[in-house]
C-alpha positions in Angstrom: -136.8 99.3 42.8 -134.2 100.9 40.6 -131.8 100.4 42.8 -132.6 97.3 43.8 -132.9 96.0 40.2 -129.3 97.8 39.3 -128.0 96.1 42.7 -129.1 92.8 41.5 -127.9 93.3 37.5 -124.4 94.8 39.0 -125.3 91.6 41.2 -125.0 89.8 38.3 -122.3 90.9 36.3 -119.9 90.4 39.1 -121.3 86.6 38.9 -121.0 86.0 35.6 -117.9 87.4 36.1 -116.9 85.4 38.6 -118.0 82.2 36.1 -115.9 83.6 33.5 -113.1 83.8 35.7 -113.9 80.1 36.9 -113.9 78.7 33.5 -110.8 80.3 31.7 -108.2 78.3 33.2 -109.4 74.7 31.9 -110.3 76.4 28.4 -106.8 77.7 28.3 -105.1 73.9 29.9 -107.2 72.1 27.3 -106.1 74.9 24.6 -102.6 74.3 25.9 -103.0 70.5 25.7 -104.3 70.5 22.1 -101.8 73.0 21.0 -99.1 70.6 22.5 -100.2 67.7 20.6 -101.0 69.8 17.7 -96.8 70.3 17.8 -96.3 66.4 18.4 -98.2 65.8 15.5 -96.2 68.4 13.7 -93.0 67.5 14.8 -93.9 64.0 13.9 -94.8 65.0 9.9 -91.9 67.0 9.7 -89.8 63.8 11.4 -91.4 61.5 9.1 -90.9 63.9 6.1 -87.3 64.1 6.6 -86.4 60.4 6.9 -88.7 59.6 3.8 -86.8 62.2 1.5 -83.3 60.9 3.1 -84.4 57.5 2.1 -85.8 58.4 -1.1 -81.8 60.0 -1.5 -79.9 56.9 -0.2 -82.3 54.4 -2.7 -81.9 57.1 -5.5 -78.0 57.5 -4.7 -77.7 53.5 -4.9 -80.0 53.4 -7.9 -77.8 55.4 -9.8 -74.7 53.4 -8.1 -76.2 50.6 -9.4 -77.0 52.0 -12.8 -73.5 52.9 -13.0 -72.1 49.4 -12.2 -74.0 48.0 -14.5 -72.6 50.5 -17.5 -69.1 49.7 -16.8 -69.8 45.9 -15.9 -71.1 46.3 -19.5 -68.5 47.8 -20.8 -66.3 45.2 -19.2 -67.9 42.8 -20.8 -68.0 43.4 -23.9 -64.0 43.9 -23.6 -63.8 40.3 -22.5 -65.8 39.0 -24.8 -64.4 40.6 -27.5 -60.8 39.4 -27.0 -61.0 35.8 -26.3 -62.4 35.4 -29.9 -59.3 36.9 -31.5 -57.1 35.4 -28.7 -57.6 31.5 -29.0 -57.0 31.3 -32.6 -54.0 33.3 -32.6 -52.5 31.2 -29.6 -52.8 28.3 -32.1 -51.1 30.1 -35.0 -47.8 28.3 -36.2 -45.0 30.6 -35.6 -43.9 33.2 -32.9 -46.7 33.9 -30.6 -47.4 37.9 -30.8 -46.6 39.4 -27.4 -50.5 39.9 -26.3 -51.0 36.6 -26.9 -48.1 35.4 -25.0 -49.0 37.4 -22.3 -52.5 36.0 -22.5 -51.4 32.5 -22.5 -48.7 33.0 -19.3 -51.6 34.8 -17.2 -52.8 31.4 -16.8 -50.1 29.8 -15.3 -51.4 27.4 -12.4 -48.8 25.0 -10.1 -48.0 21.8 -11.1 -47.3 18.3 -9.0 -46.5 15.2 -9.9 -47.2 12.2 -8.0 -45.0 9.8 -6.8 -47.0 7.4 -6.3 -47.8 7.0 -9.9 -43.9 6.8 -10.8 -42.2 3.8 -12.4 -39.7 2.0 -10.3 -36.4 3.6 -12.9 -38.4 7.2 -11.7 -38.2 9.5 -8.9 -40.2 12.3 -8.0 -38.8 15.4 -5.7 -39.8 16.3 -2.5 -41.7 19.2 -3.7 -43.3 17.4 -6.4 -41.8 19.5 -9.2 -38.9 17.6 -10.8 -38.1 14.0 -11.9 -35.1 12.0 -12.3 -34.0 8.8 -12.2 -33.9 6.9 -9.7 -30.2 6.0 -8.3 -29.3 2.0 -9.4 -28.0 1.6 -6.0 -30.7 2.9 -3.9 -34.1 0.6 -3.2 -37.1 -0.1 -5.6 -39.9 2.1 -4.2 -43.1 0.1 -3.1 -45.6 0.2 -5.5 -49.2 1.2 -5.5 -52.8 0.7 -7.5 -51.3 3.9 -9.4 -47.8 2.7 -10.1 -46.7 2.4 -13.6 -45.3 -1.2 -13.9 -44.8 -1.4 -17.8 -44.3 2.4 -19.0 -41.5 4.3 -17.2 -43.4 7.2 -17.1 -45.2 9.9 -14.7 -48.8 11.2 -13.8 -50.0 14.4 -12.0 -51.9 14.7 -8.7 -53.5 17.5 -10.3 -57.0 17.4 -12.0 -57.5 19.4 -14.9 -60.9 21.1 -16.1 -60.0 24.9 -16.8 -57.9 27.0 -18.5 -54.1 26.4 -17.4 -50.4 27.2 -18.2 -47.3 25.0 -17.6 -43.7 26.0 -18.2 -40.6 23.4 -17.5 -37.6 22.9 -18.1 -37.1 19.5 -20.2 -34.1 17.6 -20.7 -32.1 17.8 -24.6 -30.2 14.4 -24.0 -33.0 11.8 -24.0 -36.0 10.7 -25.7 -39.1 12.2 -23.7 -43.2 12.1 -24.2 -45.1 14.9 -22.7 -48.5 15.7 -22.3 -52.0 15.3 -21.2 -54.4 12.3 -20.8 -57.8 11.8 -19.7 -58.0 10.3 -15.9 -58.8 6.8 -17.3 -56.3 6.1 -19.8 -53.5 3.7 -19.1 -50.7 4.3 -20.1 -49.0 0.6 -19.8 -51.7 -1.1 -21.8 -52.3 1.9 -24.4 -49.8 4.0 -26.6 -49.1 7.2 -25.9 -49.4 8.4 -29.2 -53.1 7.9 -30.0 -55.1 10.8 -29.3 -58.0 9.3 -29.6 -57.3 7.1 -26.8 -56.8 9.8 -24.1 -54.0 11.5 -24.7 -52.5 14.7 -26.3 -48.8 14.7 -26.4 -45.4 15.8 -28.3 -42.3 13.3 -28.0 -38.3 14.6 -28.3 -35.8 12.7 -30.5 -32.5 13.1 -31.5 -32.9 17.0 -30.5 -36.3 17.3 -32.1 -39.7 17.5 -31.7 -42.2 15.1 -32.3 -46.1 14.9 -32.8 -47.7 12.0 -31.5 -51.1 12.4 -33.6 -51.4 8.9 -34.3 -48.4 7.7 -36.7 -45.3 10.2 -34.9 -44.7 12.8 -37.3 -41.0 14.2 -37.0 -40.8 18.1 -37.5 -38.1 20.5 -37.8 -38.0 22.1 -34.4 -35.3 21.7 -32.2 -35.9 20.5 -28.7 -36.1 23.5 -26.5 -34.5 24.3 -23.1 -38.2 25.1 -21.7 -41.2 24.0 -23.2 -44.8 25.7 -22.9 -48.1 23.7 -22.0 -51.3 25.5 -22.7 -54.6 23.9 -21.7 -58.2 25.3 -22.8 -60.3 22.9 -21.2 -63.6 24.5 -22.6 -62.3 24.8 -26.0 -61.1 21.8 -25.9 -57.5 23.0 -27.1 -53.6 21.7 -25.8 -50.8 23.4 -26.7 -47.6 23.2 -26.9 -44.4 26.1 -27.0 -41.2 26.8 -27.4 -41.3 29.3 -24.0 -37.8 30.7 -24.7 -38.4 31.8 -28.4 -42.6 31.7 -27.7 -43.2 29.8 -30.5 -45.8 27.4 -31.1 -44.9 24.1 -32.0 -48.0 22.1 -31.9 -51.7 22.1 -30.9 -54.4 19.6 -30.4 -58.2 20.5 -30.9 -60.9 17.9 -29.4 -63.8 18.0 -26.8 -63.1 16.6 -23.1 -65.3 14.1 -21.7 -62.9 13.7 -18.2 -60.9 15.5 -16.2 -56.9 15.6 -17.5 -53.6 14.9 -15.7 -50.0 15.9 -16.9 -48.3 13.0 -18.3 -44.4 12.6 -18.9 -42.8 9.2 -20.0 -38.8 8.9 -20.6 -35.9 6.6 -21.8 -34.0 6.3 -19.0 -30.1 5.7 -19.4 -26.7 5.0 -17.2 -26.5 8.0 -15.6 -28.7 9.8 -13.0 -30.2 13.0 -14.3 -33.3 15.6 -14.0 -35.1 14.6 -17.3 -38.2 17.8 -16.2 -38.6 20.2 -13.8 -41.4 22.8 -13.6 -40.8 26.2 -13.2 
């Protein structure tokens, strides 16, 4: 009995052995399995991790771009803002034009071009639209349009005006001349030129000096200048004029704009053919 009983527990070690033995290769696959997604999983954290701080880096690195932008946009700013309130009135200052100023002024030069189209018959305009002269006695009457002059030998623009803008050009010393701007809808051959409040800001040049036209032509002491300087603040509402050469103001106007401005330049024309302007 002894034996047989120790035959059949010897019997049954080797079977639950042989269980045992059955059974550890799925627990250790389904350990291996889990263990291999417990890495995934892992591998994913530390993945996700590292892109979230990276980000977090990049938004603080452009936050801080930003930031710093902003501080010297600021700074910039307040620059701007600061000088444009001491430069305007100084630009408008009788006398010679301190060198910031001038330099202020000039930074706005902008291309001008006159318009042929809008030319008396006694006028020409250049090819390039820069100069005019009059027209040769011998050669043919151009044809003219809605825009012609017929009454006032004088000149418009093609150019619009609503911003800040510099002109410089070279004016003749031999005849009377007008310069200036007006307002897109005055006329010159059925209004004066020297009315203001009509639609027009401009100086005259007689007998080799300057004149204001601010209503009644008042004469001044300043002798006509080889160049002359054209200064438009459209917001402020300011035109000025210069002596470029000797950067001196001569004359400025002060209103508020209602239209858009184009240059205007009237003349007396005489027996000779000559350039009476020319922008340079």
């Amino acid at each position: 009995m002894l034996a047989g009983c120790s035959n059949l527990n010897h019997e049954a070690e080797e079977e639950g052995g042989n269980q045992q033995n059955d059974v550890s290769p799925q627990d250790a696959q389904a350990q291996n399995t889990e263990d291999r997604v417990t890495l995934q999983r892992r591998t994913l954290i530390v993945a996700a991790t590292v892109s979230i701080v990276i980000i977090l880096a990049l938004l603080g690195g452009v936050i801080i771009t930003a930031f710093r932008l902003m501080e010297v946009n600021n700074q910039l700013n307040t620059g701007v803002s600061d000088v444009p309130k001491e430069l305007p009135s100084l630009s408008r200052k009788e006398g010679i034009v301190p060198e910031e100023v001038w330099s202020w002024i000039v930074a706005a030069k902008a291309d001008m071009t006159l318009n042929p189209r809008s030319a008396h018959y006694l006028l020409r305009v250049s090819s390039d639209g820069k100069s005019l002269y009059q027209a040769s006695l011998s050669s043919p009457p151009s044809v003219p349009t809605d825009e012609t002059y017929q009454q006032c030998i004088c000149v418009s623009s093609t150019n619009l005006l609503n911003t800040r803008a510099y002109f410089e050009l070279k004016v003749t010393q031999s005849v009377p001349w007008t310069l200036g701007l007006r307002t897109e809808s005055f006329n010159a051959d059925s209004t004066p030129d020297i009315y203001p409040d009509s639609g027009i800001w401009t100086i005259a040049s007689a007998e080799g000096k300057i004149i204001i036209n601010d209503g009644k032509a008042t004469p001044t002491l300043y002798v006509t200048p080889a160049k002359l300087g054209l200064y438009l603040d459209y917001p402020r509402g300011q035109v000025s004029f210069y002596d470029s050469v000797a950067k001196r103001h001569l004359h400025t106007y002060l209103t508020t704009f209602k239209e858009k401005l184009r240059f205007y330049a009237a003349v007396q024309v005489g027996e000779t053919q000559q350039v009476f302007i020319s922008f340079v």
